[in-house]
Each structure stands twice: as C-alpha cells, then as structure tokens.
DSSP file (Angstrom, degrees, kcal/mol; ACC not computed):
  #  RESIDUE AA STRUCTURE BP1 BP2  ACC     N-H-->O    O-->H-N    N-H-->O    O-->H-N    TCO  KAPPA ALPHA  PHI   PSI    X-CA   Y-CA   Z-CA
    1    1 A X              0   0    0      0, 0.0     2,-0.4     0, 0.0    17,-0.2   0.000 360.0 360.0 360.0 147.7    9.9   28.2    3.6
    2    2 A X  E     -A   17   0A   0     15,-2.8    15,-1.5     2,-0.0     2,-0.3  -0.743 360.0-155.9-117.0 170.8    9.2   26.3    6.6
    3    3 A X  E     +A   16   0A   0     -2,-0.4     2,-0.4    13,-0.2    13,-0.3  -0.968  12.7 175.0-131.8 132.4    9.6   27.3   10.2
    4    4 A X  E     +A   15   0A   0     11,-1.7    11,-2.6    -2,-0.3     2,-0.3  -0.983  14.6 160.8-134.9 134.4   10.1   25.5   13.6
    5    5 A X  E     +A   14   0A   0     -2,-0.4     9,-0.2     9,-0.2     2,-0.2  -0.990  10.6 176.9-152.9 168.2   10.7   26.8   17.0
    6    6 A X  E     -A   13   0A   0      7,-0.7     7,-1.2    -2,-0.3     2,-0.4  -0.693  25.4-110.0-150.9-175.3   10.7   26.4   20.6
    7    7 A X  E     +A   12   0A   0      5,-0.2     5,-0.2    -2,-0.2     2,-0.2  -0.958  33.6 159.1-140.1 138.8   11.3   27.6   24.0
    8    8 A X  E >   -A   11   0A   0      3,-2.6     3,-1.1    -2,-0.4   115,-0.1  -0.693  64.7 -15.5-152.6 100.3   13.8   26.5   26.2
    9    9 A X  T 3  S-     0   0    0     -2,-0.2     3,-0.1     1,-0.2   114,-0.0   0.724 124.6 -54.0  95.3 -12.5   15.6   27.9   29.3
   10   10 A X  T 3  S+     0   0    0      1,-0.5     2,-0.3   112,-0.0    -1,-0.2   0.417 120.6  99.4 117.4 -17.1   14.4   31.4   28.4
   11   11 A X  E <   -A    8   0A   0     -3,-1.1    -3,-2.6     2,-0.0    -1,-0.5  -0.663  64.1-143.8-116.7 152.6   15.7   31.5   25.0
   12   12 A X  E     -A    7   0A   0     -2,-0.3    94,-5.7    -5,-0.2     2,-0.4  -0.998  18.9-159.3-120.1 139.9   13.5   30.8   22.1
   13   13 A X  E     -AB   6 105A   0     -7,-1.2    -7,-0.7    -2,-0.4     2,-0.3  -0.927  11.0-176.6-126.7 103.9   15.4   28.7   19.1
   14   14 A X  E     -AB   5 104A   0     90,-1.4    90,-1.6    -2,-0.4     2,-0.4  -0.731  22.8-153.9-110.5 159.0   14.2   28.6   15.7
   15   15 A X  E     -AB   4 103A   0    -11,-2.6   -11,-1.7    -2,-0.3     2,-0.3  -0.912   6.2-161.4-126.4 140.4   15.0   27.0   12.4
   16   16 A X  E     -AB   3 102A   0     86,-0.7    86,-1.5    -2,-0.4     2,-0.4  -0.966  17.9-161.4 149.2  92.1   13.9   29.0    8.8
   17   17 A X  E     -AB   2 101A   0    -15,-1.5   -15,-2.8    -2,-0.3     2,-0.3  -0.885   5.2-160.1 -88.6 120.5   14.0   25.7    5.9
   18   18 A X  E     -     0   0A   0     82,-1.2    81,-1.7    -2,-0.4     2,-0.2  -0.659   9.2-163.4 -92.5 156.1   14.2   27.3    2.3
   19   19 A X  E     - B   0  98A   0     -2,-0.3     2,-0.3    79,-0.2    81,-0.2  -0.741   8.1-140.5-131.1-174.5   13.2   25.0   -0.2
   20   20 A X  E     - B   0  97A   0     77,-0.6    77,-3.1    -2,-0.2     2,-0.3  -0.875   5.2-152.0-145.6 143.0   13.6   24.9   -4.4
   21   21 A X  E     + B   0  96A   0     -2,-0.3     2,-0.3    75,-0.2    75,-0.2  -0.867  26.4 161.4-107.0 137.2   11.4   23.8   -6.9
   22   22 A X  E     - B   0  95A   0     73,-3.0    73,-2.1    -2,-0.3     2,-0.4  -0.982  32.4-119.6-150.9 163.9   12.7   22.5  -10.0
   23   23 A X  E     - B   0  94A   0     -2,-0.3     2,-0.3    71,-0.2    71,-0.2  -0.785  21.6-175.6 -99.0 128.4   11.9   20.4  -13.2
   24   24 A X  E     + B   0  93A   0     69,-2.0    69,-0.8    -2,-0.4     3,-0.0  -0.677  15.3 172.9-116.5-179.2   13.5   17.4  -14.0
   25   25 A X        +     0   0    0     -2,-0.3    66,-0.3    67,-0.2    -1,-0.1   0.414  50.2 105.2-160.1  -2.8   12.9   15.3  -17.4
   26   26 A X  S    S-     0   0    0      1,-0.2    64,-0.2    64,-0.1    65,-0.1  -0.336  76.9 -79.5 -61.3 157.1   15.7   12.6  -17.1
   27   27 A X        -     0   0    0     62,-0.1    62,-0.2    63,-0.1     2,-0.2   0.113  41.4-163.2  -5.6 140.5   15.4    9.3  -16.3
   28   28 A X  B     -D   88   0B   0     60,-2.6    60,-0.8     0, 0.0     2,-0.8  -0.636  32.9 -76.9-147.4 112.4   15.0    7.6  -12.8
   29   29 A X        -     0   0    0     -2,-0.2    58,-0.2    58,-0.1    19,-0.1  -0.244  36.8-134.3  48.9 -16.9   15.2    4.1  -11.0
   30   30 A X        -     0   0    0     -2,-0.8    56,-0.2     1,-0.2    -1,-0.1   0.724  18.5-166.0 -33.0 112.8   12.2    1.4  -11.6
   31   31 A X  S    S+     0   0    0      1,-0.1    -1,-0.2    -3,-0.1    14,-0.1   0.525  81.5  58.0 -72.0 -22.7   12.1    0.9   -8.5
   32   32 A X  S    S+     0   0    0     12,-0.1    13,-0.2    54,-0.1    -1,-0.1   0.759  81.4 124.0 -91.4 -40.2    9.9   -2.3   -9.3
   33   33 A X        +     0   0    0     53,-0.2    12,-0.5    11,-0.1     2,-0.2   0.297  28.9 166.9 -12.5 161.8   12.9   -3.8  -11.8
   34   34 A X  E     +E   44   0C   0     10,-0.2     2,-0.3     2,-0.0    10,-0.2  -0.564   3.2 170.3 166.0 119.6   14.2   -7.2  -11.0
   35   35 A X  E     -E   43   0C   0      8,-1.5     8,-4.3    -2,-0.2     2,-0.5  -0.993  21.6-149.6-141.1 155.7   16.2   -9.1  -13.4
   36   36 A X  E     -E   42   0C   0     -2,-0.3     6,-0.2     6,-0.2     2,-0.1  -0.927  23.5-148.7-119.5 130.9   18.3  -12.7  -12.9
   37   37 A X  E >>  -E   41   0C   0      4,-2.1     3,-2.9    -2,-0.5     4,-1.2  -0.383  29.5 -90.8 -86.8 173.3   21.5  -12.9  -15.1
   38   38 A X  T 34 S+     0   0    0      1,-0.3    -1,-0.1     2,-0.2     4,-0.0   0.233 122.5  65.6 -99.6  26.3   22.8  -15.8  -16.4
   39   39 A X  T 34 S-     0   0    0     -2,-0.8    -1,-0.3     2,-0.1     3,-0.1   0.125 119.1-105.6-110.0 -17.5   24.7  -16.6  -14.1
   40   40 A X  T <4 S+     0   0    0     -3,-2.9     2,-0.5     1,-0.3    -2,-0.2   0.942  74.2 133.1  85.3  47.9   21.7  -17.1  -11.9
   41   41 A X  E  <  -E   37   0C   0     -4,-1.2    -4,-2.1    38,-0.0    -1,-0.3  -0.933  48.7-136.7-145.2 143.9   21.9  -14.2   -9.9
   42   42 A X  E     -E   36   0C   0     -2,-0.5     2,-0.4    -6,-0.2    -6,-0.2  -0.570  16.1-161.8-100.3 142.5   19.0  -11.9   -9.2
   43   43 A X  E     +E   35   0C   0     -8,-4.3    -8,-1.5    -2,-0.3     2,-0.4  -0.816  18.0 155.2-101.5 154.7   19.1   -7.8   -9.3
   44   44 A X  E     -E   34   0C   0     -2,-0.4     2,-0.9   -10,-0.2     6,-0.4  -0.982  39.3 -98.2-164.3 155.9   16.9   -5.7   -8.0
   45   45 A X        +     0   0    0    -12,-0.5     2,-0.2    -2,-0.4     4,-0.2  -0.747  33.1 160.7-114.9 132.8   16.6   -2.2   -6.7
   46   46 A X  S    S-     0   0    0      2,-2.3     4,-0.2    -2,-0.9    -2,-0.1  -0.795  89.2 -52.4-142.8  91.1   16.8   -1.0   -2.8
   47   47 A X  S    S+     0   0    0     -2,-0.2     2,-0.2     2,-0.1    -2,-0.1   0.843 134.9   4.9  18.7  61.2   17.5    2.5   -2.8
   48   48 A X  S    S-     0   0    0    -19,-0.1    -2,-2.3     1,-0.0     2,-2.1  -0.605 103.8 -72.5 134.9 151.2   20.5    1.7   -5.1
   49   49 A X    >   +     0   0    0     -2,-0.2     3,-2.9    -4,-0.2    -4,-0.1  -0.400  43.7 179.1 -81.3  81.2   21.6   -1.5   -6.7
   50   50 A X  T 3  S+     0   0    0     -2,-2.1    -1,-0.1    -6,-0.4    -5,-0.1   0.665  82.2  50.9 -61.3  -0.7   23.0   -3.5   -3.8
   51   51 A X  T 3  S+     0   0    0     -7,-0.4    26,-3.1    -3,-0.2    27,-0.4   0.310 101.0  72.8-102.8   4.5   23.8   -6.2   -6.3
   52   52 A X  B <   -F   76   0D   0     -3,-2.9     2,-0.3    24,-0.2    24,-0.2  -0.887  60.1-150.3-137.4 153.5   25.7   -4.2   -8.9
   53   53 A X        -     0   0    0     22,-1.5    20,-0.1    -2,-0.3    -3,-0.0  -0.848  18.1-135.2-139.4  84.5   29.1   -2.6   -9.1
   54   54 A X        -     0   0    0     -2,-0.3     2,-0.4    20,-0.1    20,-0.2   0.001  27.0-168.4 -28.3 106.4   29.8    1.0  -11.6
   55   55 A X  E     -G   73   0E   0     18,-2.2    18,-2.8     2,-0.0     2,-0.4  -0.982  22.1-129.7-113.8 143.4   33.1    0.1  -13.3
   56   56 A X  E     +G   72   0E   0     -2,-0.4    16,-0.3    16,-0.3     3,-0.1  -0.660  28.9 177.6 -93.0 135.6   34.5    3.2  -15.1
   57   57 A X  E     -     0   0E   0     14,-2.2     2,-0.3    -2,-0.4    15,-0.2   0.230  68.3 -38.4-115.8  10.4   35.4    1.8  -19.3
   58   58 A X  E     -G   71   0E   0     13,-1.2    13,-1.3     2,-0.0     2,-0.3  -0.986  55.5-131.3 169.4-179.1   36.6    5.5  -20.2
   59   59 A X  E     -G   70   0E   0     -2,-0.3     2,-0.3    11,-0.2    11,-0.2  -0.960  10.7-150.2-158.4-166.2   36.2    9.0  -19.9
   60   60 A X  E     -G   69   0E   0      9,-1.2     9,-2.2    -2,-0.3     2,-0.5  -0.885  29.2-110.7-156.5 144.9   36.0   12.4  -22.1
   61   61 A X  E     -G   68   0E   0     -2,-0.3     2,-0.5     7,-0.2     7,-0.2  -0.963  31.1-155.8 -70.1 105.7   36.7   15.8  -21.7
   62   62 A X  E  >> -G   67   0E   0      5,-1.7     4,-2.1    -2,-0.5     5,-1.0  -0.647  13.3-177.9 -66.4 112.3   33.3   17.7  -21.6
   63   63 A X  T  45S+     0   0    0     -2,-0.5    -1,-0.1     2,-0.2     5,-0.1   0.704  81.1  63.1-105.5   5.6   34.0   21.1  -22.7
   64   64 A X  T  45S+     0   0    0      3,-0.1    -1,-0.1     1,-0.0    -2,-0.0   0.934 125.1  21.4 -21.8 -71.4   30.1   22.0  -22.0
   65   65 A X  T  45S-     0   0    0      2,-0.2    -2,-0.2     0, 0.0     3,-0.1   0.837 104.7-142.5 -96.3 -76.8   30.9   21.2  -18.5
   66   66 A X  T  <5S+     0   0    0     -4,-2.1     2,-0.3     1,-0.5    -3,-0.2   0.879  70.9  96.3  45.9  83.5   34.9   21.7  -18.8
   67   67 A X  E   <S-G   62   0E   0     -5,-1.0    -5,-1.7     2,-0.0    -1,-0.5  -0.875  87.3 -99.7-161.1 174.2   35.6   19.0  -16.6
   68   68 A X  E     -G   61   0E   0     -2,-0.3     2,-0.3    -7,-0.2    -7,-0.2  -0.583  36.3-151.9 -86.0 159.6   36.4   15.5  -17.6
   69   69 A X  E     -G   60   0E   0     -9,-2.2    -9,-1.2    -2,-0.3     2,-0.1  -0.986   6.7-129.1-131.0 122.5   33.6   13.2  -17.4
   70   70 A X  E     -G   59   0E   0     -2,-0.3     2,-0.3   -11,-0.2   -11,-0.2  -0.378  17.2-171.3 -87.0 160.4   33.6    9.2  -16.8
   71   71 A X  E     +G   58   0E   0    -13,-1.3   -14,-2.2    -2,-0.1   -13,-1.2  -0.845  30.0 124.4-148.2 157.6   31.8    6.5  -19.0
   72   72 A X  E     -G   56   0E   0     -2,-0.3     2,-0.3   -16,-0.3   -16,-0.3  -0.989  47.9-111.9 153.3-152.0   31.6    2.9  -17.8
   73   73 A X  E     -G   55   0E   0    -18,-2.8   -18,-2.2    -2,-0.3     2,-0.2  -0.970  21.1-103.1-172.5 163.9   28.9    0.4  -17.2
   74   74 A X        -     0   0    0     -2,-0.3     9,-0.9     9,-0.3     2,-0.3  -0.743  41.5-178.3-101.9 157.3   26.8   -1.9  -13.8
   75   75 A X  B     -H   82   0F   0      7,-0.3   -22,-1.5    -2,-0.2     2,-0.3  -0.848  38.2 -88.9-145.3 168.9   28.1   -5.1  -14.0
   76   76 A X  B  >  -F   52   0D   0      5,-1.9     4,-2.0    -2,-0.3   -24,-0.2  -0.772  36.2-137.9 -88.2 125.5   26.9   -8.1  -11.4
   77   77 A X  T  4 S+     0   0    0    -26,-3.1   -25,-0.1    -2,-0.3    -1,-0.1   0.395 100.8  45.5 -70.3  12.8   29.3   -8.0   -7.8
   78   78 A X  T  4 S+     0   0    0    -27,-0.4    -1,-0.2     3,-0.1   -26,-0.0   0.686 129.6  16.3-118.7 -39.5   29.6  -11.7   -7.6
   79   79 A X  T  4 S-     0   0    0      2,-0.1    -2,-0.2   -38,-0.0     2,-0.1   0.346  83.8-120.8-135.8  29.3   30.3  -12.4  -11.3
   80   80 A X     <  +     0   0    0     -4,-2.0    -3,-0.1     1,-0.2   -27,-0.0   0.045  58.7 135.7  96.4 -32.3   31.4   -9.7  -13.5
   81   81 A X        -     0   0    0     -6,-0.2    -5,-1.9     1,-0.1     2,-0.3  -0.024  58.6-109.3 -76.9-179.8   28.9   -9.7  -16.1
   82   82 A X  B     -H   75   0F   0     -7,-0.2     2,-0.3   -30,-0.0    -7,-0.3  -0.633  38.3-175.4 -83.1 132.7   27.2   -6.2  -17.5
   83   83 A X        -     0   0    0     -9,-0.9     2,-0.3    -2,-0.3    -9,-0.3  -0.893  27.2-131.0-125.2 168.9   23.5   -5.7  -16.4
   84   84 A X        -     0   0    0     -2,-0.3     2,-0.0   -11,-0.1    -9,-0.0  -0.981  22.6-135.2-119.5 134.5   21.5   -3.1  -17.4
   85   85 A X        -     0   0    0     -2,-0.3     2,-0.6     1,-0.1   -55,-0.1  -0.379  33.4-106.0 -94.2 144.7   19.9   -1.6  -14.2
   86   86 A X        +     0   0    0    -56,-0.2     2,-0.3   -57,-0.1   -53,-0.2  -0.689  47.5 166.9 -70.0 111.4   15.8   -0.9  -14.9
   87   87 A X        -     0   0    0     -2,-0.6     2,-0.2   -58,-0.2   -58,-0.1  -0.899  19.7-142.2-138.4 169.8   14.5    2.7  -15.4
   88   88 A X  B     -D   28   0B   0    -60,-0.8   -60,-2.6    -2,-0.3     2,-0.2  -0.686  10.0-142.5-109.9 159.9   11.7    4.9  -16.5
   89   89 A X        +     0   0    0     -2,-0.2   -62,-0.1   -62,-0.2     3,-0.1  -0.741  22.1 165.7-130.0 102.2   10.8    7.8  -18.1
   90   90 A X        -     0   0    0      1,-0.2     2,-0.1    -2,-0.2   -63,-0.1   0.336  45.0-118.8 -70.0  -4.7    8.1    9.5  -16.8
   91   91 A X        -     0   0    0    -66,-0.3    -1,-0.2   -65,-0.1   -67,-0.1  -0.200  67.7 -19.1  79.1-173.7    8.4   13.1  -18.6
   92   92 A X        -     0   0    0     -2,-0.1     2,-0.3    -3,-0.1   -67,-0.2   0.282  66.5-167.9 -62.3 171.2    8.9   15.9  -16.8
   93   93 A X  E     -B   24   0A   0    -69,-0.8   -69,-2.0     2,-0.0     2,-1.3  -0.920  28.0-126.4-174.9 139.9    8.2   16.4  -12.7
   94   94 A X  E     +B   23   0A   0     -2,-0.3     2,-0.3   -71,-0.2   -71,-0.2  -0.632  36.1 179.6 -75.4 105.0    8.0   18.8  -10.6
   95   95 A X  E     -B   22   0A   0    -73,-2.1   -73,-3.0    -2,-1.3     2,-0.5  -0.768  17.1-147.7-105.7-178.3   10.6   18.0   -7.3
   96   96 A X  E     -B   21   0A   0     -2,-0.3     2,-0.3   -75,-0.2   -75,-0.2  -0.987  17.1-164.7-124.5 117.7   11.0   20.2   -4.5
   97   97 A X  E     -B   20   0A   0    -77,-3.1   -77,-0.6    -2,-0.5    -2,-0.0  -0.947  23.9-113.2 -80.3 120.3   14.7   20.3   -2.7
   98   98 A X  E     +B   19   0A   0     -2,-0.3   -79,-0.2   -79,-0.2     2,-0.1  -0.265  47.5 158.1 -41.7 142.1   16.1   21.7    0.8
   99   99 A X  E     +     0   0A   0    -81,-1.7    -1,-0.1     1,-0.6   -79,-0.1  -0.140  48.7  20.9-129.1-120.2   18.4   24.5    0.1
  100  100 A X  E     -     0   0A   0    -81,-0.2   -82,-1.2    -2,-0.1    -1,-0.6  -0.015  62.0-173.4 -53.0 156.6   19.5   27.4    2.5
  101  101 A X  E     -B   17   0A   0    -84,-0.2     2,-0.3    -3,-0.1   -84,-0.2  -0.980   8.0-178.7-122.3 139.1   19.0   26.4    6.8
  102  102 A X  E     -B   16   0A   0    -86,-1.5   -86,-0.7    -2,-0.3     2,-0.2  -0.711  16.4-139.3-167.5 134.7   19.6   29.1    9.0
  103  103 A X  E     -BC  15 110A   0      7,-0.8     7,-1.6    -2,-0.3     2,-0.3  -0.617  11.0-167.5-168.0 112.0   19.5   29.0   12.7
  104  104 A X  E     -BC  14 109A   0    -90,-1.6   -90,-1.4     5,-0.3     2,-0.5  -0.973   6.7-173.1-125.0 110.4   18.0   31.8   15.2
  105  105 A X  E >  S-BC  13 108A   0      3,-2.0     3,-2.7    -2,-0.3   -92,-0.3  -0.911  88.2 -16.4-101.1 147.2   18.7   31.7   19.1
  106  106 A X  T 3  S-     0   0    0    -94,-5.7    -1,-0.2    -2,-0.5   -93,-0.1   0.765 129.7 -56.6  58.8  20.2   16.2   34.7   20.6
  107  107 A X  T 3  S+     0   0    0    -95,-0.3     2,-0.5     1,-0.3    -1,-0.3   0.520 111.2 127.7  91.5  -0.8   16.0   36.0   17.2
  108  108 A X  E <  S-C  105   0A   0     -3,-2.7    -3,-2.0     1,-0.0     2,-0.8  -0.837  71.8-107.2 -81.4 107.2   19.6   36.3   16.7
  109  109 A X  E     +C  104   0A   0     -2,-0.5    -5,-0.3    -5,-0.3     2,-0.3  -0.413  48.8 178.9 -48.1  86.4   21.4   34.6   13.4
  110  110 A X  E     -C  103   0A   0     -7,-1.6    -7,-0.8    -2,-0.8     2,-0.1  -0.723  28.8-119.1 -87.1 131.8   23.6   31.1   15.1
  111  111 A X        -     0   0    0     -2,-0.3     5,-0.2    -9,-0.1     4,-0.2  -0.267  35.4 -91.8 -56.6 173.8   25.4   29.0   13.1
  112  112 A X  S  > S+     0   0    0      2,-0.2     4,-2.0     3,-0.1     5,-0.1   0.881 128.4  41.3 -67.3 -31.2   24.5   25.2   12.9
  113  113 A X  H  > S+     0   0    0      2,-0.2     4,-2.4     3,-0.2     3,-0.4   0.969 113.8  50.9 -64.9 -85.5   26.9   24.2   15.8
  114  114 A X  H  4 S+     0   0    0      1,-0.2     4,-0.2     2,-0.2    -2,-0.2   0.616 119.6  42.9 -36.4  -2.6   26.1   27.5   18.2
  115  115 A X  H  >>S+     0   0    0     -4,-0.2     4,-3.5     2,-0.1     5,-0.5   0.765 116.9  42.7-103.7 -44.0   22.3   26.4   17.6
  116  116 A X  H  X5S+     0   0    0     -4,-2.0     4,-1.7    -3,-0.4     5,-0.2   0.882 114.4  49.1 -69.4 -35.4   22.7   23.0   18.0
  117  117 A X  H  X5S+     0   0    0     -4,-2.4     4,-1.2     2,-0.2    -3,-0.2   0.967 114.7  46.4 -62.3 -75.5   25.1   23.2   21.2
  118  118 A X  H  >5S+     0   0    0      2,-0.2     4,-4.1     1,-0.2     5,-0.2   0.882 115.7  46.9 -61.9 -55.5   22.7   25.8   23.1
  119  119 A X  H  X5S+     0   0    0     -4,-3.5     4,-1.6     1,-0.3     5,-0.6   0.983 111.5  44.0 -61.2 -68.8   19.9   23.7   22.3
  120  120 A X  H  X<S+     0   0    0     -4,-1.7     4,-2.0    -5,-0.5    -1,-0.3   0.947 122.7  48.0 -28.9 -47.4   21.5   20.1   23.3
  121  121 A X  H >X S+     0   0    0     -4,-1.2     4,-2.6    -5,-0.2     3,-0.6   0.997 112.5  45.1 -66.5 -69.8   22.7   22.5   26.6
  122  122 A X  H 3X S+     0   0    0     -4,-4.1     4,-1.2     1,-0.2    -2,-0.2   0.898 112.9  49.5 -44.7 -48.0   18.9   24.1   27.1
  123  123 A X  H 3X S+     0   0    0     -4,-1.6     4,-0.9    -5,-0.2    -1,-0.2   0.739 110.7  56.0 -71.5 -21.2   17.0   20.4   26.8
  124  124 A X  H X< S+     0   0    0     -4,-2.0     3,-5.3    -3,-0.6    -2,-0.2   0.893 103.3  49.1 -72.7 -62.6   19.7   19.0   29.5
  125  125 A X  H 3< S+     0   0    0     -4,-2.6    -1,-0.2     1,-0.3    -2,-0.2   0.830 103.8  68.4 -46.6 -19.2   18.9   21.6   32.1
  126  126 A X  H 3<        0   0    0     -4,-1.2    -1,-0.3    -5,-0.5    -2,-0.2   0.893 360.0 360.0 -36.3 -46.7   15.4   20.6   31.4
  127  127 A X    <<        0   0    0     -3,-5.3    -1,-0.2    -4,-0.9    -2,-0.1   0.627 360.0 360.0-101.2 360.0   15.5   17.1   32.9
C-alpha cells in the first residue's frame, strides 16, 4: 500500500493506494515490430496498432467463461488486408496493479468526489 497526504486549511487529506501482484504467462505487444504489407503500407506499434483495425469473423459460446466470446482478425485501415500484429513470449512475469483507493479527510473515510471537492476547495483558499 502506498500513502500520500497533506495539510490544507486545517484539515489533513490523505489517499491509502492498494496494489495487486499477479503472474501473467500470455503473450504481449513487440513493441519493436514493424512490418510493411503489400500494399506498401507500414505497421508498427504505439501503445496500440494505430495502423490496424480488429474486425470480428465469428464468435462462440464459451461455457468456461459462459459468455459468448468473439474471434476475428487486424487487418491494415487503409486497405483491408490481414496483418498479423508482432508479439512475444517472455514466460511468466511478475506485474503489480492498482486496486482498492480510498480517501480520508481528518482521518475520516470521503468518497472520491467529497475528497476531491474539499481538496480543489482547501488549495483555492490557499492562493
């Protein structure tokens, strides 16, 4: 957990960050990838494929899951054809996620609006 707090006005306002750690083993991104299709048009990855367009070709019922589940394929946005986007697999990795926030004015339990409104309120009378 992390913590940050401050003083403002009289009140002290603090923030409590939970985190989770978890293992993944899928795929992810090459972020380095770069391909041109034949069509002469180049792909590449920039937090996403800004060149490429998810068309759905089907779906399934997952009963693992019980929900339906979509199938389909990246295709190039200027001209149709299928790329295949670049990734790795690096084996397993630890990442770490934000989870829970929760928001204290004077030690008190605020929601995210009632923290953030006092605070925005406390830093005007400041200036």
């Amino acid at each position: 957990m992390s913590e940050t707090t401050f003083q403002a006005e009289g009140s002290t306002f603090r923030v409590e960050q939970d985190y989770e750690e978890f293992t993944t083993v899928g795929p992810e991104a090459d972020k380095d990838w770069r391909e041109i299709d034949s069509h002469g048009h180049e792909h590449y990855w920039d937090k996403g494929w800004p060149t490429l367009e998810w068309v759905v070709t089907g779906g399934y019922w997952c009963e693992m899951h019980n929900e339906e589940h979509e199938e389909g394929e990246w295709r190039c946005r200027e001209c149709g054809e299928h790329v295949t986007p670049g990734m790795r697999h690096p084996g397993p990795r630890v990442m770490t996620v934000p989870t829970v926030r929760n928001y204290f004015i004077d030690d008190q339990p605020v929601d995210a609006e009632t923290f953030y409104r006092r605070a925005a309120e406390a830093a005007a009378k400041k200036t």
